[in-house]
C-alpha positions in Angstrom: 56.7 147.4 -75.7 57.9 149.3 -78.7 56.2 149.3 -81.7 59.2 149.3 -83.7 60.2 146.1 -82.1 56.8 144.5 -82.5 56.9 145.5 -86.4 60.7 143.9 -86.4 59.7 141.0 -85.4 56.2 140.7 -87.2 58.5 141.7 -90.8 61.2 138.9 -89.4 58.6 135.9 -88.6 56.8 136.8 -92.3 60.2 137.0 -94.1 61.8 133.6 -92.3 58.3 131.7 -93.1 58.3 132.5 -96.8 62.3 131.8 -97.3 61.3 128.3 -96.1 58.2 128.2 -98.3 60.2 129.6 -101.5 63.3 126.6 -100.7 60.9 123.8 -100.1 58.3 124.5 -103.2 58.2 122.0 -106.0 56.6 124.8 -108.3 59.0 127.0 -109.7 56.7 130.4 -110.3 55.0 129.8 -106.9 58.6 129.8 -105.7 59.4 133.1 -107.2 56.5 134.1 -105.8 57.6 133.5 -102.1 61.0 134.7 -102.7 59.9 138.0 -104.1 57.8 138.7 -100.5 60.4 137.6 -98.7 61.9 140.7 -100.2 59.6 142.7 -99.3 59.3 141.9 -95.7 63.4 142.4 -95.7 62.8 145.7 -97.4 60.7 147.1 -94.5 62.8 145.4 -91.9 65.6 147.8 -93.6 63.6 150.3 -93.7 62.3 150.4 -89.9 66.1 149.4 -89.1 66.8 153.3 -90.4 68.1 152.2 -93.8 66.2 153.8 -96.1 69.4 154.5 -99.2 69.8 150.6 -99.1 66.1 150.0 -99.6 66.1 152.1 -102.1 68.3 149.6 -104.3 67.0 146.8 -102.5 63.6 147.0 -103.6 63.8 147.5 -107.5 66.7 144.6 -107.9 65.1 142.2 -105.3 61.3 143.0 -105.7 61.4 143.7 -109.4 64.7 143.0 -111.6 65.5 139.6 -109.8 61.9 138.1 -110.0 61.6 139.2 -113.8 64.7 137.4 -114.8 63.9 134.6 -113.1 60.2 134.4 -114.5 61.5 135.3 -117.9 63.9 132.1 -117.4 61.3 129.8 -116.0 59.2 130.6 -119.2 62.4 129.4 -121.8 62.1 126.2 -120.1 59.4 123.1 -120.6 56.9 122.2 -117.5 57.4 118.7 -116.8 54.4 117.7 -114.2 55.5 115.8 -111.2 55.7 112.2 -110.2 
């Protein structure tokens, strides 16, 4: 079997599994968090899928500008703890 195959669906499983931990989190920065290596496991997935020029914009607005706003939100708001 191919490695590029193996590493597509190793990058796949990891991104799918923390898209459905970043959704069902309570926590807001822990959600960030998952979302932002969601990214990153996308990122190589376009990467080993021969995309390299749309990596290159992917990763600084999904890795880096998109988690920076959203943590720079999160801390304008007040933590209310949980039920």
């Amino acid at each position: 079997m191919d490695v590029t195959l193996l590493l597509l669906a190793l990058f796949s499983t990891v991104g799918l599994v923390f898209t459905y931990l970043a959704v069902t989190e309570r926590d807001l920065l822990r959600a960030v968090v998952y979302s932002a290596v969601q990214s990153s496991a996308y990122a190589v997935l376009l990467y080993l899928l021969r995309a390299p020029d749309i990596v290159l914009v992917y990763i600084p607005v999904s890795v880096g500008l998109y988690p920076a706003a959203l943590l720079f939100l999160i801390g304008k708001t007040e933590r209310v703890d949980g039920e």
